[in-house]
C-alpha positions in Angstrom: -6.7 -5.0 -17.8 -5.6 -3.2 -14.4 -7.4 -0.4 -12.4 -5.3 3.2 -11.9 -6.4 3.8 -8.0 -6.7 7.6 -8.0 -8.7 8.5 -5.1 -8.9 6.5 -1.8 -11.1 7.0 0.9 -10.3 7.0 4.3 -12.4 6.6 7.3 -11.1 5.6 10.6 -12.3 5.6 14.7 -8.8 6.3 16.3 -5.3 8.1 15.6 -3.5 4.8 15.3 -6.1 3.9 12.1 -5.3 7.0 11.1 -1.6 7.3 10.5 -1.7 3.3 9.4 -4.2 4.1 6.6 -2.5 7.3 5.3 1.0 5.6 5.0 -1.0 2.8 3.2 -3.0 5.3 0.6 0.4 7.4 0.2 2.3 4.2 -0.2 -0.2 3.2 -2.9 -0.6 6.6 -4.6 3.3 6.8 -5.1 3.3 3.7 -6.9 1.0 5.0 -9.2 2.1 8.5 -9.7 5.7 7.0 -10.3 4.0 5.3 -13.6 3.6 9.4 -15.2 5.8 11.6 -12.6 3.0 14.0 -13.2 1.5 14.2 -10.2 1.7 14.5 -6.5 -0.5 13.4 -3.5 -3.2 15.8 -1.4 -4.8 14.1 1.7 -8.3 15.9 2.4 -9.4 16.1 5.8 -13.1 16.3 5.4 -14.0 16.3 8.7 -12.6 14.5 11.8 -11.8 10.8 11.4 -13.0 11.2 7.6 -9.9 12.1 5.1 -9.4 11.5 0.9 -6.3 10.7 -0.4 -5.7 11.3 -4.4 -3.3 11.7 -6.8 -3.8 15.3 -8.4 -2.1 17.4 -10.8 -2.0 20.6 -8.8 1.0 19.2 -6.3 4.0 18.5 -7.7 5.4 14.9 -8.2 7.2 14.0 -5.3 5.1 16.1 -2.7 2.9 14.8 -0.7 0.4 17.8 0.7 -2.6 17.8 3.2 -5.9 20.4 3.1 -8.3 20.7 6.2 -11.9 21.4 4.4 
């Protein structure tokens, strides 16, 4: 039995971390989205250095969309 990876968390100490781990969580949450084509991505920053990255039905497949909290 496999695990859907919905939601990842990201927390990192530099802008370099940064922009490595979001390409890997988008990179990951396009695999899985391509499974339904039902939904697209939203990165969360909840504060600096401190971001979520999860699949969700309010962006459209394909789109990839970011929200400062």
């Amino acid at each position: 039995m496999s695990t859907v990876i919905e939601t990842i968390d990201i927390h990192v100490m530099s802008r370099r971390g940064l922009d490595e781990q979001i390409e890997a969580a988008v990179q990951q949450l396009q695999d899985v989205a391509a499974l339904t084509r039902t939904h697209g991505i939203l990165i969360t920053r909840h504060q600096p250095g401190r971001y979520t990255a999860m699949l969700s039905d309010e962006v459209p497949y394909g789109v990839t969309r970011e929200l400062i909290i």
